[in-house]
C-alpha positions, 0 to 999 in steps of 0.5 A: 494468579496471573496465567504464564504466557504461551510460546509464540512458535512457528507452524512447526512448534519452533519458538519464534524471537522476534514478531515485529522486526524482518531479518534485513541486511542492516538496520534499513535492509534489504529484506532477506529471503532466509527469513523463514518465518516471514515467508510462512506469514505471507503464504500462509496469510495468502490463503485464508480467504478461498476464493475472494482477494484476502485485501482489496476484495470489492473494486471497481475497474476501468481501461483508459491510457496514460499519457506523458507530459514531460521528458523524464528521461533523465531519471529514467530510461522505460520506453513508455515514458521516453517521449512527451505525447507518448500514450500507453494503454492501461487498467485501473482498478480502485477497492476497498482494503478491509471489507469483503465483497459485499462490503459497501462502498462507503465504510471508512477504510483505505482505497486501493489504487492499482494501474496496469501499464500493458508497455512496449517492454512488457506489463509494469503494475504500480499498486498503490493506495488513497493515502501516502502513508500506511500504517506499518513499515515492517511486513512481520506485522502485516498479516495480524494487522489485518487480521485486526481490521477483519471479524472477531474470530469468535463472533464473526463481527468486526471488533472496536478492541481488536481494530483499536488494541493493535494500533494502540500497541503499534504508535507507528501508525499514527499517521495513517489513523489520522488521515483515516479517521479524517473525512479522507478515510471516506473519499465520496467516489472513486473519482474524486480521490488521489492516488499514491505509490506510498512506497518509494521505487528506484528509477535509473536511466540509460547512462546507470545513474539511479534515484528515488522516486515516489508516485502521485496521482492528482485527480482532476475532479477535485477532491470530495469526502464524505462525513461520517454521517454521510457515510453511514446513510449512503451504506444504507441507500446503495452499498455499491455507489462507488462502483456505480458512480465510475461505470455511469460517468465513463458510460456518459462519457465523462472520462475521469482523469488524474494527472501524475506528480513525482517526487525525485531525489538522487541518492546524495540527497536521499542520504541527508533527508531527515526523513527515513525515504523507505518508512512507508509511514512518512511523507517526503513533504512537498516543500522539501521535495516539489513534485514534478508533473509528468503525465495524465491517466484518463479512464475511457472505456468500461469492462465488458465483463467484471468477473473476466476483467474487473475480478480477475484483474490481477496487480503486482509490485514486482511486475516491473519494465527497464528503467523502475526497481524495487527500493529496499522498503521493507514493506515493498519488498515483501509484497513483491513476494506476496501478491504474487504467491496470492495471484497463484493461490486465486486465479492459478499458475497461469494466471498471466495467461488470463486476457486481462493480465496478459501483455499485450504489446510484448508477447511472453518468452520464457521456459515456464511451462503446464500447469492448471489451465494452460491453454495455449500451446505452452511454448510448443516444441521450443526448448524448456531450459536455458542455456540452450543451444536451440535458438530459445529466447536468451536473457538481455543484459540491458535489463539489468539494473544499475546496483547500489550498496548493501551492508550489515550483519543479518539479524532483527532490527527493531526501527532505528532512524532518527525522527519521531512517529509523532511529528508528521500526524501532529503537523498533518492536524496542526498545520493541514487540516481546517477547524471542521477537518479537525472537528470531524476527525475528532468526532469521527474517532470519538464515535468508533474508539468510543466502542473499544475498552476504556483501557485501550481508548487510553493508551490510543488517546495518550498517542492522539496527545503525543501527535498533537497535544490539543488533539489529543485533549479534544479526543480525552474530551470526547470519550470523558477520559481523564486528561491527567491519565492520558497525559500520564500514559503519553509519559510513561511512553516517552520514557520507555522509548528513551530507555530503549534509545539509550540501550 
């Protein structure tokens, strides 16, 4: 007799509709902040890890400076990149996205890549990853994706059928897998690995034209992976040999450096491109949209302390500076939010105040006040509210951003823009990657997908197939499933994605 299914609800018992769609104003938002069960999935998924970070809780960190190359000041009007030669100090912090603390370097996972600009106009964070891509595009998801890459709830161990289950179930992540089970999934150092905004961000200069842009570090070094087998035994020889790696080479002084690429389109061409510029799981492809160099990020000096400056560190999306915005990505938006309830939750309402994260070329003004340790004077005897007619600090219209239009009716949109999840895997594996590259990818799925239940390693292989179809065969292969069943699945998808479309 099959068991009735439970109730999704809220914390309160409240049945929830949608899991899987954000409340967005029209079908490619902005995200409204009346979505009550978004913000209690965020701020509850915020506070299941006491006190290590819930993501990217091992890294490594460095302080160097970025210097600008190029006059971009027809994009956009931010001081720190007004004048080519202009340099900026910064903090670097590079980690790992899924394991803990004492997880090692060298397992098969996306690497963090965050930058922290201390500029003329305050602290400007971009927090970004190895990849361009990721491997959801809506923040409703997030927390159970996790979740997925973290321990069995029962076993406390990482399980093959929770990490395959809800990516098998979720075929916009595609591309990503791919790119993660390639030898890209285990960069051989920090040094040798790019770094990407992957979100798309606004930038608007000083006459209130705006556009859109995303970030690009090249590393210098070159490029260099691991294998899967070279993987496994460097876990065993030095767990920590990334964060090794980069502490030694800047103590020899072999400062590593990255030079910085953006992709810009002005909003006209943005509304023609064929892809969806706010899907985090889509690459704007370069022959599409050549980027352009602008400048060079050089790590020269270690921390003195890890804890004070490495651990402490604390990164957010929505730390912004006069000329960059916020695009209406919905997965952006929601880490504005997110990252910064986190940081309250691990380090405390202060944690601005800490050295590390304080500014420090524009001291802060503001009317925040108390809380867990404050320890400067806590804005003395000024005012605590605004307006005020006692000389407080007093908002700066220049800082306002130029607008743009939103439009629709608020409700749960499933993804609506018109290209395939499909297509750039398949292109990635066809026209990207080396016979090896291909190789290596398949045997390192093989070797993981392989743990999971034969059920699942279907559904997965069937979207393998539907990126590429002699990927897909050669991972069939591999796990010695019947190509006719996934073939059959690959199908079977197809048609309920069209019945979907034509309703």
């Amino acid at each position: 007799m099959p068991r009735k299914k439970k109730r999704l609800t809220s914390a309160f018992g409240a049945p929830v509709g949608d899991d899987q769609n954000s409340l967005t104003a029209g079908a490619r938002g902005p995200v409204l902040m009346q979505d009550a069960h978004l913000l209690e999935k965020l701020a509850h998924f915020d506070r299941e890890r006491i006190p290590e970070r819930v993501v990217h809780a091992k890294g490594a960190g460095a302080h160097g400076y970025f210097e600008v190359t190029a006059d971009v000041t027809r994009w956009t009007k931010a001081k720190f990149l007004n004048q080519a030669g202009k340099k900026t100090e910064v903090f670097a912090r590079f980690s790992t996205v899924g394991g803990e603390r004492g997880s090692a370097d060298a397992a098969r996972d996306p690497r963090g890549f965050a930058v922290k600009f201390y500029t003329e106009e305050g602290n400007y964070d971009l927090v970004g990853n190895n990849t361009p891509v990721f491997f959801i595009r809506d923040p409703l998801k997030f927390a159970d994706f996790i979740h997925t890459q973290k321990r069995n709830p029962a076993t406390n161990c990482p399980d093959p059928d929770m990490f395959w289950d809800f990516l098998s179930l979720t075929p916009e992540s595609i591309h990503q897998v791919t790119i993660l089970f390639s030898d890209r999934g285990t960069p051989a150092t920090f040094r040798n690995m790019n770094g990407y905004s992957s979100h798309t961000y606004k930038w608007y200069n000083a006459q209130g034209e705006y556009f859109w842009v995303q970030y690009h570090f090249k590393t210098d070094q070159g490029i260099k992976n691991l294998t899967r087998q070279q993987a496994e035994v460097m876990k065993g020889k030095d767990p920590d040999h990334a964060t090794r790696d980069l502490y030694e080479a800047i103590a020899r002084g072999e400062h590593p450096s990255w030079t910085l690429e953006m992709q810009i389109l002005t909003p006209e061409q943005a509304q023609d491109f064929r892809w969806d510029i706010l899907d985090i799981t889509k690459v704007w492809p370069h022959g599409e949209v050549p980027p352009v160099k602008i400048g060079k990020l050089v790590l020269n000096r270690n921390p003195v302390n890890y804890f004070a400056e490495v651990e402490q560190a604390a990164f957010c999306p929505g730390n912004l500076v006069p000329g960059i915005g916020i695009s209406p990505d919905k997965m952006l938006q929601a880490r504005v939010f997110s990252y910064h309830d986190t940081h309250l939750h691990r380090l405390g309402p202060n944690y601005h105040l800490i050295p590390i994260n304080a500014p420090k070329r524009a001291p802060e003004t503001s009317y925040q006040r108390d809380g867990f340790m404050r320890v400067d004077d806590g804005g003395g005897s000024g005012p605590n509210y605004w307006p005020n007619s006692f000389g407080g600090p007093a908002p700066d219209p220049s800082a306002l951003e130029p607008p743009f239009a939103v439009e629709g009716y608020a409700d749960r949109y499933p993804y609506q823009f018109p290209n395939d999840d499909f297509v750039q895997a398949g292109n990635l594996y066809r026209k990207v990657m080396t016979a090896r590259d291909r190789s290596n990818l398949v045997g390192n799925i093989v070797d993981h997908l392989g743990n999971a239940q034969k059920r699942i390693q279907l559904r997965q292989t069937a979207l393998f197939y539907k990126a590429d179809q002699e990927y897909g065969s050669r991972v069939a292969k591999g796990l010695g499933l019947s190509l006719a069943e996934v073939k059959r699945l690959a199908a079977v998808s197809d048609q309920k994605r069209a019945k979907a479309t034509a309703a």
